[in-house]
C-alpha positions in Angstrom: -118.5 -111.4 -197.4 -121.9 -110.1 -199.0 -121.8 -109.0 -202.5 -122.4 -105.4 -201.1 -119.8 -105.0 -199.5 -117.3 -106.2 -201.9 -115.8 -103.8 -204.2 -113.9 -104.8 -207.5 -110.2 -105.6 -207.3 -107.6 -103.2 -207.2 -103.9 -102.9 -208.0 -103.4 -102.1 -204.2 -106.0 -105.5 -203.2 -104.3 -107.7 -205.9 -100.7 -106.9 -204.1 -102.1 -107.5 -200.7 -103.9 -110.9 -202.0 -100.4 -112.0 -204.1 -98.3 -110.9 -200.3 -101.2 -113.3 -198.3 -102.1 -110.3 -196.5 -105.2 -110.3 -193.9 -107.4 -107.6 -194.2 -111.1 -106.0 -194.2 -112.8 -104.2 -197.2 -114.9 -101.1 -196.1 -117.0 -99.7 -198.8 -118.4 -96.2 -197.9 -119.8 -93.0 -199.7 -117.4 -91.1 -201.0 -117.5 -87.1 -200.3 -115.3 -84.8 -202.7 -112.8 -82.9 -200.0 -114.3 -85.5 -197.0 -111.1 -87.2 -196.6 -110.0 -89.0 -193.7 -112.4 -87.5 -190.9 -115.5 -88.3 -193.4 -114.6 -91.6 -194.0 -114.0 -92.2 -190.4 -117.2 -90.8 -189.5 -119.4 -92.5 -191.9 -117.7 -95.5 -191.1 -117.7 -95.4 -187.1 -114.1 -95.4 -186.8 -111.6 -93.4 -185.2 -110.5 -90.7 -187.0 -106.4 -91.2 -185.5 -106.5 -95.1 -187.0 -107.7 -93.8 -190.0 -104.5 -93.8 -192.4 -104.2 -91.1 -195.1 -101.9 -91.5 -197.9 -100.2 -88.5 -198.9 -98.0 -87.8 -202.1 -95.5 -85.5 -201.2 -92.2 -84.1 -202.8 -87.9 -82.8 -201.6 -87.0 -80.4 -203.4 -85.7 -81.9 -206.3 -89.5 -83.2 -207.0 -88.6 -86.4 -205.8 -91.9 -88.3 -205.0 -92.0 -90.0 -201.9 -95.3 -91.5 -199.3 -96.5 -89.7 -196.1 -99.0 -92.4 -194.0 -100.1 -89.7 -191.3 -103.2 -90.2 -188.8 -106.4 -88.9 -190.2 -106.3 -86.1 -187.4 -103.4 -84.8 -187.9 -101.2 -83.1 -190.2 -97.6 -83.6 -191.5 -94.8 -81.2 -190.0 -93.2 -80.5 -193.6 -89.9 -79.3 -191.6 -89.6 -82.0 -189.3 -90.4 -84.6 -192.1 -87.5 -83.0 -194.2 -85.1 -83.0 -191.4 -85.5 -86.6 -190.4 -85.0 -87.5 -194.3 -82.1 -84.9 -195.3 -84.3 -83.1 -197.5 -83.6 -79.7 -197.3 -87.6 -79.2 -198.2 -90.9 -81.2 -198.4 -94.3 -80.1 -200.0 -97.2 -81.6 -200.7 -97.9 -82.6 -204.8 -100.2 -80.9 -206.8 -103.3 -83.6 -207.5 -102.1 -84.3 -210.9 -98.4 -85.2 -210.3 -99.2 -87.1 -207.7 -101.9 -88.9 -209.4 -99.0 -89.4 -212.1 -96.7 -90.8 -209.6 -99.0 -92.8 -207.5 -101.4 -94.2 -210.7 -104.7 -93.4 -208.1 -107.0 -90.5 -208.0 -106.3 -88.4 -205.0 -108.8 -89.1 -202.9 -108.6 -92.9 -203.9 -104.7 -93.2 -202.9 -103.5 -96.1 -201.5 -99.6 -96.8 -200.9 -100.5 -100.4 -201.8 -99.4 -101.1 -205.7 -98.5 -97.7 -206.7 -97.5 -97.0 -210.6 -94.0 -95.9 -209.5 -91.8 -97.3 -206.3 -91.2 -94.6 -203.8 -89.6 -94.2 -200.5 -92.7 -94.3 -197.9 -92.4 -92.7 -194.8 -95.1 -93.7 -191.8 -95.6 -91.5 -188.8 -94.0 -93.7 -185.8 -97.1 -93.6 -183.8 -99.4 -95.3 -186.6 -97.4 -98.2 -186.2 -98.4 -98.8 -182.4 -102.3 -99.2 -183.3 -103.8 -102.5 -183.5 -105.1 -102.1 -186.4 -105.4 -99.3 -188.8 -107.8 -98.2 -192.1 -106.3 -97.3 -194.8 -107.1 -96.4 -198.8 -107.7 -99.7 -200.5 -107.0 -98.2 -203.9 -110.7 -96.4 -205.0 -112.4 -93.0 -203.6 -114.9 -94.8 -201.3 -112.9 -97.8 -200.2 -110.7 -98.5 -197.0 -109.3 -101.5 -195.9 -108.4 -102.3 -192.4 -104.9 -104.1 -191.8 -102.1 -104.6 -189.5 -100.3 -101.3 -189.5 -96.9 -103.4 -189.9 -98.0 -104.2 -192.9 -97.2 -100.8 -194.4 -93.0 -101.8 -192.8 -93.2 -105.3 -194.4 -94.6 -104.9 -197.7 -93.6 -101.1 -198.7 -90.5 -100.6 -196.3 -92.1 -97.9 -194.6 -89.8 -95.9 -192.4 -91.0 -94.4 -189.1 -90.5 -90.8 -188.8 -92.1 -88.4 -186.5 -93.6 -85.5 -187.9 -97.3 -85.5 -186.8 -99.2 -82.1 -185.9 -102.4 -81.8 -184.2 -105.5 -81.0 -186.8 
């Protein structure tokens, strides 16, 4: 890999390195508010492999992981349901950057600062191959989607709705 596109270690690369894990780096310019349709664009990806990381709470402001397509949105309701929460809701940018240890924006679900149940929407996990934050605003890598079951213990849920 060149030089340029090779961007500094990560906690989330340094766990996928330790685990032996195969993957891409994709570098991009990152766009305040962009998010996953941006870096898809800029990229020349598809938006619905693009993986966004999302750090979400029950209501007991429990943190847990939503990996949802980059088209869609979560279903708070039907995510709750599936997990017995009586509610879900998305964190505010600084307790999730608390729980998570990354900048929103720059979240990956790779070598978070706290452990936290992670929840994948059931349809990521048919892709080939899927992009997802490597851990830095700017900076995707591009993995097996059963990755995110192997190394995080991601549970399949269904709660995807259209953008």
């Amino acid at each position: 890999m060149s030089r340029r596109g090779h961007v500094s270690e990560t906690p989330a690369t340094a766990l996928l390195r330790a685990s032996k894990v195969a993957f891409t780096e994709h570098p991009y310019e990152y766009l305040e508010h962009g998010g996953a349709l941006h870096s898809a664009e800029v990229l020349g990806l598809d938006p619905y492999s693009v993986v966004k990381t999302l750090i979400m709470q029950d209501q007991d402001a429990r943190p847990l992981v939503v990996l949802m397509h980059g088209n869609r949105k979560v279903s708070t309701k039907n995510l709750a349901r599936q997990i017995g929460a009586k509610s879900v809701e998305p964190c505010k940018p600084e307790v999730a950057n608390r729980h998570s240890g990354y900048l929103v924006g720059g979240t990956s679900p790779f070598g978070t600062r706290r452990q936290m149940p992670v929840y994948i929407e059931e349809s990521i996990l048919a892709l080939p191959v899927i992009a997802i934050n490597g851990g830095r605003r700017g900076y995707l890598v591009q993995l097996a989607p059963q990755v995110c079951v192997q190394l995080l213990g991601a549970q399949p849920v269904h709660c995807a709705l259209a953008e």
